[in-house]
Structure formats: C-alpha cells, structure tokens
N, C-alpha and C positions, 0 to 999 in steps of 0.2 A: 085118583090115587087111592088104596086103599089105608088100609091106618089098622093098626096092631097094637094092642094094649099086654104086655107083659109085664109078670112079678118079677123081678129080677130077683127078690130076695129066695124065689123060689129055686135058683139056678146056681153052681160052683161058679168055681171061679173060671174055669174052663169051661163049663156051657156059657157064662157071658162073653167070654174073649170070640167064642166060637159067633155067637149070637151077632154078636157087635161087628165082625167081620162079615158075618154075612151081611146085615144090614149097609152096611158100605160098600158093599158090593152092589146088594140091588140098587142103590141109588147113585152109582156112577154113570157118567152118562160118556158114552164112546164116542170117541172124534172120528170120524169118517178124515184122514190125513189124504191128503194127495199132492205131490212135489207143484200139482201148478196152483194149489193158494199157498197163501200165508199164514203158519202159526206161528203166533209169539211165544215168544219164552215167559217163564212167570216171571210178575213185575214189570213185564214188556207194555210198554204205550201202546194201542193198535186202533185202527178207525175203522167204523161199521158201514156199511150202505143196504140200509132197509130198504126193501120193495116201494116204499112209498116217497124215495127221495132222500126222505133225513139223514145225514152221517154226522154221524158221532163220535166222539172218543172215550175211551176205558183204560185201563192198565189189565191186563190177565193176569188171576190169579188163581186160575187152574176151578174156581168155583163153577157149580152147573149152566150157571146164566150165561159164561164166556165159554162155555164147551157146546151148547146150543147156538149161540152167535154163531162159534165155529164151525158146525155143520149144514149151515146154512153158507158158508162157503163165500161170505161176501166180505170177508174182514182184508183191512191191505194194513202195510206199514205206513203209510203217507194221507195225511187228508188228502192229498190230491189224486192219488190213486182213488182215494175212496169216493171224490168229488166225481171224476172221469167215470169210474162206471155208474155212481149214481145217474150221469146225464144219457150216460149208453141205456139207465132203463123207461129213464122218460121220453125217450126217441124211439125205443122199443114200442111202448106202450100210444105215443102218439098215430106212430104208421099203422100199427095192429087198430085202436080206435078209426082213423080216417078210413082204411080199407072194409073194414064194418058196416062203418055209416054211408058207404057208397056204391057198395057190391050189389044191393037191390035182394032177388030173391036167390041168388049166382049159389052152387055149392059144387064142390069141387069133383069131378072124376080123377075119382085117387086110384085108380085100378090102370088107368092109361094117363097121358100128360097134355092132351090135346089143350085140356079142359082147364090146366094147372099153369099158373105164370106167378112171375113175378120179378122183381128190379135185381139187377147185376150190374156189378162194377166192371167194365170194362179200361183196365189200366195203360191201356194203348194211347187213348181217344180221351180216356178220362169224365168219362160221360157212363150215365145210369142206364141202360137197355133195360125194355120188357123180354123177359125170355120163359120159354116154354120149356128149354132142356136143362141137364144137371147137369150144373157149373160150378167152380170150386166152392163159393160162397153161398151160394144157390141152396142146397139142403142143408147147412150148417146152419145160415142165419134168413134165410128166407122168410116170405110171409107171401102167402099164395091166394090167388084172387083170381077174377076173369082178365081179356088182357083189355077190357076197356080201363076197368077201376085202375090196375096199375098204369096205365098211359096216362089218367088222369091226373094219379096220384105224382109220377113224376112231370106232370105240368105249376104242378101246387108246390112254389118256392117253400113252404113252411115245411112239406111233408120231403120235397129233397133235404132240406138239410137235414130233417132229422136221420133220413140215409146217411149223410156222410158222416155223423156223428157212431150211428149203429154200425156201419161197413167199415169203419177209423178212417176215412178217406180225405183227404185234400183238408 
C-alpha cells in the first residue's frame, strides 16, 4: 500500500472535501455480489469457512475486513452451512492429497480423455464409478488421475467417504 503525506492546511475547503472523497474511494474495496452466496446486511450475524477448516462468526459492518471475507465468497447465514462446506473442503483437499500421493509418475493427456478418469456418482446403483467420459458431475467437481489410482482410491473407505461428502451424496 502506498502512503501520502498531505498539508491539508494547504487546501480550501473544497479541495479537502474533494481530497477526502477521493481517498474513500481508493480505499473501498468491491464485493464481487452474486445471487448464489450470501451477503449480510449491516449489523447482520454471518459465519465464515476459511480454506483451512476454521469457521467463524462476525456481525457485517460494511468495514474492508467483511468486504474481503466477502469476496472470497465463503460466508453463509448458518454455522452450519458454514460447518457443511468447511467439511466439503476437507474432503476436497483429502481426495486431491490421496490421488497425489498415489498417481506415481501418471500426468494427464488433457488434449484426449483416454488418459483422464476419475470417480462419479452414479444415482441409479448409488455407487462411485471410475470413468473416462464427461458426466454431469465429472468437470464441475472432478479430480482426475490414471484409472488405477482412482479404483484404488475408491477401494479406500476413508477416501469414498470423503466423495460422498464432496459429491453431497448418501
């Protein structure tokens, strides 16, 4: 951040007003809004879900720390909401780890799909398939690997659940 030292005594009354406006201006900070999160109103309760688990609560009071919170897009009205996707990113983050530590030297042919798999929900059967094609779920919340690591991966009780946690399934 840079930092500006002005006389004010040097300015009317009109270049401060003007000054001062501008300066509130550079330092607002825009909420990226979109109808699928949540903003609170000010004085509204609202709970946070940091990247690393923690959730938390605040009140909004329109200051820049709750307008960054906000564009990072993870705020809900509910500890439990905030609880829920906290656990959607430690299941995230578990699958992405095991599929890591098990792929070997594997990298993907992202030019064709031969090469590209990964787990899907099948809600027929209700059961996790390795698949190689685009399924509804498949490029939205996918995590792609060779098709040993994800057969593996969906033999490993710990790393299905955390599917059914990331997929909202069962």
């Amino acid at each position: 951040m840079n930092t500006l030292n002005v006389n004010l005594n040097n300015l009317t009354t009109s270049e401060r007003e003007m000054l001062t406006s501008l300066i509130e201006k550079s330092n607002k900070v825009e909420v990226k809004k979109s109808s699928k999160w949540y903003v609170p109103e000010v004085s509204q309760q609202y709970w946070c879900s940091y990247r690393d688990g923690e959730v938390f609560d605040d009140t909004y009071d329109g200051l820049s720390i709750d307008e960054n919170i906000l564009n990072y897009q993870q705020v809900f009205p509910t500890q439990e909401l905030a609880e829920k996707e906290s656990n959607r990113m430690k299941a995230r983050t578990k699958i992405f780890k095991f599929l890591r530590e098990n792929e070997g030297d594997w990298e993907g042919d992202w030019l064709g799909d031969l090469q590209r798999h990964s787990a899907c929900y099948n809600h027929s059967d209700k059961q996790f398939h390795v698949d190689n094609r685009l399924t509804w779920q498949y490029s939205e919340k996918g995590f792609y690997s060779n098709r040993k690591t994800i057969a593996l991966a969906l033999r490993t009780h710990e790393i299905v659940e955390a599917y059914k946690i990331w997929f909202e399934v069962e």
